[in-house]
N, CA and C atoms as an extended XYZ file, in Angstrom:
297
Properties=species:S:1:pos:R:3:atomname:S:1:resname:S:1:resid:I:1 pbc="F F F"
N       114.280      105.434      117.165 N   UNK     1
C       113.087      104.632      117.266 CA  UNK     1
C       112.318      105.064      118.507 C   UNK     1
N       110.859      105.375      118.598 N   UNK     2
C       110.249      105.647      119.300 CA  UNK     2
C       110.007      104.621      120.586 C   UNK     2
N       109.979      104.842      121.691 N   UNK     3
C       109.507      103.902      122.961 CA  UNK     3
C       108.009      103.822      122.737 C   UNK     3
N       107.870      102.247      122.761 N   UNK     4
C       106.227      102.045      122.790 CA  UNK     4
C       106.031      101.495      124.238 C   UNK     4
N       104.776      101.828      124.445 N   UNK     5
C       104.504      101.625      125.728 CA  UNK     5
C       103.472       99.860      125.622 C   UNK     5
N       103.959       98.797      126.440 N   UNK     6
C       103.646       97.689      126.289 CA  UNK     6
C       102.175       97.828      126.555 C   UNK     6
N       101.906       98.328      127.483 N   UNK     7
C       100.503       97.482      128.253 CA  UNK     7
C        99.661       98.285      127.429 C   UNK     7
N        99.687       99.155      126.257 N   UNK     8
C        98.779      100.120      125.530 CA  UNK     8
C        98.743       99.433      124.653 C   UNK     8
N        99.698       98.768      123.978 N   UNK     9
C        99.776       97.693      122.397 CA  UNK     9
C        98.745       96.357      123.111 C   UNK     9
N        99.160       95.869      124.169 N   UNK    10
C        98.392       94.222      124.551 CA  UNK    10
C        97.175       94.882      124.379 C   UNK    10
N        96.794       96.204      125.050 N   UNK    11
C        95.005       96.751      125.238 CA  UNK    11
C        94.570       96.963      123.940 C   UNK    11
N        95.349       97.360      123.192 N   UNK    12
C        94.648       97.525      121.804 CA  UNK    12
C        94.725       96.231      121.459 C   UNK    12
N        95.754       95.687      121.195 N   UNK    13
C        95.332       93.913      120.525 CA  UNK    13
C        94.349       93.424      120.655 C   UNK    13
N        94.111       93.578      122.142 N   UNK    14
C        92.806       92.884      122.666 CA  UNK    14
C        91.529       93.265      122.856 C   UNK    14
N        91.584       94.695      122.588 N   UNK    15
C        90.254       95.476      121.805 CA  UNK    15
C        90.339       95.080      120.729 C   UNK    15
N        91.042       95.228      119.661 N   UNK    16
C        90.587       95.024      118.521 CA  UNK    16
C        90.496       93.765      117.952 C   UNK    16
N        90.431       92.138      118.915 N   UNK    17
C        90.373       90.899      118.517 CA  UNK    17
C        88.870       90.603      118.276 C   UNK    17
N        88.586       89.559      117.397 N   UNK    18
C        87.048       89.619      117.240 CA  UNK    18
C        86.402       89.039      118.220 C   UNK    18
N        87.086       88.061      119.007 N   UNK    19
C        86.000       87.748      120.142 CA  UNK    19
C        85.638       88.792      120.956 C   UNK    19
N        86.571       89.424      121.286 N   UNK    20
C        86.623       90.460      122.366 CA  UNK    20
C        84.963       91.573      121.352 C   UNK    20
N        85.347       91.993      120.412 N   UNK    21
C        84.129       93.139      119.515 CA  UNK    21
C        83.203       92.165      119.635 C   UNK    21
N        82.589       91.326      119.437 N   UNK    22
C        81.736       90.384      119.534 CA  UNK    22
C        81.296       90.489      120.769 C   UNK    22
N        81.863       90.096      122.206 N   UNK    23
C        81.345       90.021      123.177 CA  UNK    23
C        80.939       91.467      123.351 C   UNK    23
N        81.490       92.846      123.262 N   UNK    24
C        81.211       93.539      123.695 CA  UNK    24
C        79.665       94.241      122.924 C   UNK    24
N        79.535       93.569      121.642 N   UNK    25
C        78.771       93.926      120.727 CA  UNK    25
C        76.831       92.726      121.385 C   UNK    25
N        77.420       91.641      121.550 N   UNK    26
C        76.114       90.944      122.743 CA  UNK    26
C        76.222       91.558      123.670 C   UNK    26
N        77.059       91.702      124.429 N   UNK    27
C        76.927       92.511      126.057 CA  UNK    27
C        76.035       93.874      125.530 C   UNK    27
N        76.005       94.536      124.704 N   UNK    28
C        75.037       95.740      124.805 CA  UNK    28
C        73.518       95.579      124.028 C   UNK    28
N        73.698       94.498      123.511 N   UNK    29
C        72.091       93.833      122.712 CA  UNK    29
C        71.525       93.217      123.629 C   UNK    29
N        72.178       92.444      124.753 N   UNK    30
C        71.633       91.920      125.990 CA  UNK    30
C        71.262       92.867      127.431 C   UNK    30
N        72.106       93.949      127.198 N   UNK    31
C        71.978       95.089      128.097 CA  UNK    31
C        70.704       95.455      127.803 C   UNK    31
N        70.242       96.144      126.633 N   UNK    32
C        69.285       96.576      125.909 CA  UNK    32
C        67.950       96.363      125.999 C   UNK    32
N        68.064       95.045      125.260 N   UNK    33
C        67.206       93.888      125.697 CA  UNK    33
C        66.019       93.703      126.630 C   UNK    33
N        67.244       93.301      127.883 N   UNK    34
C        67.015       93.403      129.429 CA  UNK    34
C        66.544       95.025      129.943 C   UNK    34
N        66.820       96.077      129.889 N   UNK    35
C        66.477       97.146      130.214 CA  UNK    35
C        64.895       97.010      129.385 C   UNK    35
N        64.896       97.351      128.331 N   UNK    36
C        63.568       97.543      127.438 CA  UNK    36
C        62.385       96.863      128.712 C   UNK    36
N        62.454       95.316      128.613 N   UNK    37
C        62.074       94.721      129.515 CA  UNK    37
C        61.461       95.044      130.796 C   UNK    37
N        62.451       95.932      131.560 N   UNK    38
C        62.508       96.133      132.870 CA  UNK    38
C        61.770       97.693      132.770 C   UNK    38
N        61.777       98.244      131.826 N   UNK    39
C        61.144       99.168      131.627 CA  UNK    39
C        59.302       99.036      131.466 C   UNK    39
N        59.039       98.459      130.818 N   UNK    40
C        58.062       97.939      130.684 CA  UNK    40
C        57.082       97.205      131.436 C   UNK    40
N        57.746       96.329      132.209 N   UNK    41
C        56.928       95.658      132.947 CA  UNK    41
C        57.096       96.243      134.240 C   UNK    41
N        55.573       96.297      135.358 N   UNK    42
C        55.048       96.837      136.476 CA  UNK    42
C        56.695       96.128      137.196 C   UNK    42
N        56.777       97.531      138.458 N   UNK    43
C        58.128       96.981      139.393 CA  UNK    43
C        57.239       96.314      140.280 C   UNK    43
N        58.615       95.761      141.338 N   UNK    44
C        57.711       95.289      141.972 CA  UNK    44
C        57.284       95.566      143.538 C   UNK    44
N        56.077       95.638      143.488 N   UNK    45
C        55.220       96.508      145.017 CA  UNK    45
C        55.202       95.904      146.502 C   UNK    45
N        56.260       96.745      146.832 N   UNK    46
C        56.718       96.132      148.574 CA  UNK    46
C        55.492       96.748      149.271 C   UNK    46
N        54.823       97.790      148.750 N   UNK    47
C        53.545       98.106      149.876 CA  UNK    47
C        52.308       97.170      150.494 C   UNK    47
N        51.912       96.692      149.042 N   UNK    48
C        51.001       95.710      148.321 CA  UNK    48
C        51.046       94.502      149.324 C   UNK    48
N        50.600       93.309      148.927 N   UNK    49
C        50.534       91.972      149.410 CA  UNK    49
C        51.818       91.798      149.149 C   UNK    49
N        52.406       91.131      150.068 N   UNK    50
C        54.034       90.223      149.835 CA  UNK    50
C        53.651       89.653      150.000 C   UNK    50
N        53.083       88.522      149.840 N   UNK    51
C        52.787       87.252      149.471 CA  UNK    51
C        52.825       86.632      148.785 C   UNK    51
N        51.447       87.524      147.580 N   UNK    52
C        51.721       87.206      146.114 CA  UNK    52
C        52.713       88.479      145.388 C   UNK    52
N        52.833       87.380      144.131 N   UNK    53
C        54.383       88.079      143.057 CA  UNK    53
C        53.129       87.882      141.702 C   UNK    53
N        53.149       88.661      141.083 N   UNK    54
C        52.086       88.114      139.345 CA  UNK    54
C        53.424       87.943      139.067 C   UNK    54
N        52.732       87.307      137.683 N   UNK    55
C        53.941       87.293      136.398 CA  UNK    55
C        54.677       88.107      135.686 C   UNK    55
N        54.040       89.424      135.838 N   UNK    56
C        55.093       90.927      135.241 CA  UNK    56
C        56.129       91.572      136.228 C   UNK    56
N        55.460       91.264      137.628 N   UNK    57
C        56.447       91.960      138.498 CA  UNK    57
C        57.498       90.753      138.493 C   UNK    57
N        57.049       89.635      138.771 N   UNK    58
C        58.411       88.261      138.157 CA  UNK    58
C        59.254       88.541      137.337 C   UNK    58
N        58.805       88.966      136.021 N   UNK    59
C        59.504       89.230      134.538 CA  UNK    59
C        60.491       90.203      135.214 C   UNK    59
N        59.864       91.395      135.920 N   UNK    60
C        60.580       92.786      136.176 CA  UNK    60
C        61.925       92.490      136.865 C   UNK    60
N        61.976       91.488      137.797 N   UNK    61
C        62.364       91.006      139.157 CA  UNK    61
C        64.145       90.783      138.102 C   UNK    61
N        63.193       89.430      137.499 N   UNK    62
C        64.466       88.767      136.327 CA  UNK    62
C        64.752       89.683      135.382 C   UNK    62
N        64.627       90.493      134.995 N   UNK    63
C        65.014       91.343      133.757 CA  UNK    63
C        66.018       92.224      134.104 C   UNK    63
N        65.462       92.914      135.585 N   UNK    64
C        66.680       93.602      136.599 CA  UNK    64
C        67.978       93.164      136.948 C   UNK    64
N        67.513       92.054      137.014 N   UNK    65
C        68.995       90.930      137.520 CA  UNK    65
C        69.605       90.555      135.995 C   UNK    65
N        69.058       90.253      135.037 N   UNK    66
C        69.588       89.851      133.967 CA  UNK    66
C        70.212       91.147      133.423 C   UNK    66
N        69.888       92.049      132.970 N   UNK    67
C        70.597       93.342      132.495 CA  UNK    67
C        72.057       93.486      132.448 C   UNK    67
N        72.028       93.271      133.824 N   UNK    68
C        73.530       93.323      134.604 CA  UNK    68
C        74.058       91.716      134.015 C   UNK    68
N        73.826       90.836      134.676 N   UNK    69
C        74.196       89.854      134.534 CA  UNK    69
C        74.937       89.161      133.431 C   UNK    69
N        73.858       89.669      132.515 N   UNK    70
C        74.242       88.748      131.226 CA  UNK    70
C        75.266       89.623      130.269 C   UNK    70
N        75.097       91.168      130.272 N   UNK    71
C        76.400       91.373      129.607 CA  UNK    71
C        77.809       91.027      129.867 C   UNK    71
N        77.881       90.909      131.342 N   UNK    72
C        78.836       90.452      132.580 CA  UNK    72
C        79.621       89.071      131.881 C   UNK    72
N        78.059       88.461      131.614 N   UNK    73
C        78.677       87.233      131.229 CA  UNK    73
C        79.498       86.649      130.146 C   UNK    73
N        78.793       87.693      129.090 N   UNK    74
C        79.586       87.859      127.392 CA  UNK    74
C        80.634       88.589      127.827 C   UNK    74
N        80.750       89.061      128.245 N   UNK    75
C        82.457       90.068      128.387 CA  UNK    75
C        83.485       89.021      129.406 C   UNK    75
N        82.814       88.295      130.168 N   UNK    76
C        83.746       86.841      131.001 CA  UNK    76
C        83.947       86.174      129.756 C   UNK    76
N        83.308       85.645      129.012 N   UNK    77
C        83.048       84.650      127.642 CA  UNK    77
C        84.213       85.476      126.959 C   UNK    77
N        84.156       86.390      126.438 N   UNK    78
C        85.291       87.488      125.527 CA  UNK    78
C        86.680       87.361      126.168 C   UNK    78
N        86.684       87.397      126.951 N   UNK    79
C        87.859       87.633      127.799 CA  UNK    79
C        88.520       86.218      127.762 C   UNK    79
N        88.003       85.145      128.075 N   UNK    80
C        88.452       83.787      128.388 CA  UNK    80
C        88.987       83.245      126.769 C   UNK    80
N        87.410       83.807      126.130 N   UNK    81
C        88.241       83.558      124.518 CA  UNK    81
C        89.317       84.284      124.439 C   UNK    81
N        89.658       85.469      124.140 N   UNK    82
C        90.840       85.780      124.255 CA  UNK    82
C        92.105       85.002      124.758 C   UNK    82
N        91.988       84.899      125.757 N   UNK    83
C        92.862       84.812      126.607 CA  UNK    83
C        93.561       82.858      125.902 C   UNK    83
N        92.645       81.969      125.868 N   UNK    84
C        92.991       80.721      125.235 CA  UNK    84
C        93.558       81.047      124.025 C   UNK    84
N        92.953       82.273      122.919 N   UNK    85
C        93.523       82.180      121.496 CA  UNK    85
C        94.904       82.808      121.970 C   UNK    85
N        95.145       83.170      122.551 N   UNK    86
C        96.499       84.438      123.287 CA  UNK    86
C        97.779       83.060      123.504 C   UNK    86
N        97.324       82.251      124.697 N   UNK    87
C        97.934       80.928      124.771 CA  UNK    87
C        98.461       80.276      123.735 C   UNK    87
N        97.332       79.811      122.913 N   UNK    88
C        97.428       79.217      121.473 CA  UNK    88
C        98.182       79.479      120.840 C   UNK    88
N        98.420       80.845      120.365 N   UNK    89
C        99.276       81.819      119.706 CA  UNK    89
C       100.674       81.633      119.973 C   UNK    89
N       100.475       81.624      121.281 N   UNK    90
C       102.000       81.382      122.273 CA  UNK    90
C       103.090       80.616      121.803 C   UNK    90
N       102.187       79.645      122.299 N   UNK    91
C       102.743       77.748      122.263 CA  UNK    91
C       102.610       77.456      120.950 C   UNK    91
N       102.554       78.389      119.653 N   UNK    92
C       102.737       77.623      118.481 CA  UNK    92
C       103.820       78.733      117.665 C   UNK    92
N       104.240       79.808      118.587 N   UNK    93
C       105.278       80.226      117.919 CA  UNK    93
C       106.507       79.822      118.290 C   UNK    93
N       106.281       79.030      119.402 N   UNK    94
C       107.511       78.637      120.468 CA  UNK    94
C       107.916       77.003      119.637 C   UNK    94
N       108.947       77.095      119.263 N   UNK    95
C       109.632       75.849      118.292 CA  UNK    95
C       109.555       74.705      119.199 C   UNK    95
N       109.498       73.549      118.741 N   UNK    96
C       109.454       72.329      119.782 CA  UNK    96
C       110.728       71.922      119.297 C   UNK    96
N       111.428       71.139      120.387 N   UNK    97
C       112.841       70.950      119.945 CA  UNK    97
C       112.738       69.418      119.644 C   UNK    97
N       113.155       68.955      118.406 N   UNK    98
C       112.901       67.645      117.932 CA  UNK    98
C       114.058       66.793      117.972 C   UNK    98
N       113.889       65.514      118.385 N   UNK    99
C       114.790       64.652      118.989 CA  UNK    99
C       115.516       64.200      117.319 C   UNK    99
């Protein structure tokens, strides 16, 4: 019988669970998204007046920060799901001992 290596079977399990494809599948529609965005709208001009901000260099400001952010956040979300259905799984293969 061949030696399997543990921590390569848990990584695949947990790649191939659907929360986990899911999150990673929003994390790059939100990546996307957010870039398109940030592409588009004027950056924003430290030469210029600092004073005033318009509303596109605003958009730009948040779109920059969101990019990052929000796939960040679906892959925390993926992970946590995981990790509860993992628990779940646990504690219901484990027999309760009945009085």
């Amino acid at each position: 019988m061949a030696h399997r290596i543990r921590g390569l079977e848990e990584f695949l399990d947990f790649a191939s669970t659907p929360a986990w494809r899911s999150a990673v599948f929003f994390a790059a529609v939100a990546f996307a998204f957010f870039h398109l965005i940030a592409l588009v709208t004027p950056t924003l001009d430290l030469e210029g007046s600092a004073d005033t901000l318009n509303p596109p260099q605003l958009l730009n400001l948040i779109a920059t920060v969101a990019r990052f952010a929000a796939p960040l956040g679906f892959l925390v979300k993926g992970l946590k799901d995981y990790q509860r259905l993992r628990v779940l799984t646990r504690s219901a293969a484990i027999p309760h001992a009945s009085l």
